[in-house]
C-alpha positions in Angstrom: 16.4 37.0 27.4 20.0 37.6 27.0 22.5 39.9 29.5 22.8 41.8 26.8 19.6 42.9 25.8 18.5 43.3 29.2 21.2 46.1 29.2 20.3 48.2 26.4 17.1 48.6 28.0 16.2 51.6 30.1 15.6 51.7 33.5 12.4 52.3 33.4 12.1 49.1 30.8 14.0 47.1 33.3 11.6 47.3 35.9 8.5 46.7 33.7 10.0 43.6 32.8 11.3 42.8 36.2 7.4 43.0 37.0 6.1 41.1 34.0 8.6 38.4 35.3 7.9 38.8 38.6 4.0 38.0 37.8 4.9 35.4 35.5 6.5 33.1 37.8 4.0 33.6 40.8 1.3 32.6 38.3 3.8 29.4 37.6 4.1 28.6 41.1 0.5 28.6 41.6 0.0 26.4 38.3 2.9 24.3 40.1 0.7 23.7 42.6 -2.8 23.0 41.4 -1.9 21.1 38.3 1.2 19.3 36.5 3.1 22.4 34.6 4.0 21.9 30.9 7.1 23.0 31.4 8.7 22.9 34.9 12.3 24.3 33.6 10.0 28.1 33.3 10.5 28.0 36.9 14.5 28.1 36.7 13.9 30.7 33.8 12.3 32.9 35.3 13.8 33.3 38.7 17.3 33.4 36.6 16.0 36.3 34.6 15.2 38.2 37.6 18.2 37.1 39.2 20.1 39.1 35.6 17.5 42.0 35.7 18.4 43.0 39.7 22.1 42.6 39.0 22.2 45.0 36.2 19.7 47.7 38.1 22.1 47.2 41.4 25.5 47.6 39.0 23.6 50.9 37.5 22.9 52.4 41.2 26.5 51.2 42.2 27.8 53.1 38.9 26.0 56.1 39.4 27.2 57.3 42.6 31.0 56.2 41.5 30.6 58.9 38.3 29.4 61.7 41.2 32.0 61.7 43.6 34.4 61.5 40.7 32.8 64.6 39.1 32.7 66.5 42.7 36.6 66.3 43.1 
């Protein structure tokens, strides 16, 4: 998934995806280590996405304060 879809999603879709994700690669680390994986690049994948989904939820919380205090003055 692409930066840019990532940040047309809501919050709210963020984080359900940041848990799918999150599930997804604990179930591949497990697989890692009981059997060969198919594909051991998923790994990469999936900690990158996550990596791109808490960047754009920490730039949204740094955002919102910034619009506050410039609405207070």
């Amino acid at each position: 998934m692409k930066s840019e879809q990532l940040r047309e999603m809501s919050s709210e879709q963020l984080q359900l995806t940041l848990n799918e994700t999150t599930d997804r690669l604990f179930r591949l680390r497990i697989q890692a280590q009981t059997e060969r994986l198919d594909a051991p690049s998923e790994l990469r994948k999936q900690r990158r996405l996550i990596a791109r989904i808490k960047t754009i939820q920490t730039e949204r919380e740094n955002q919102a304060p910034a619009t506050e205090e410039t609405t207070a003055e």
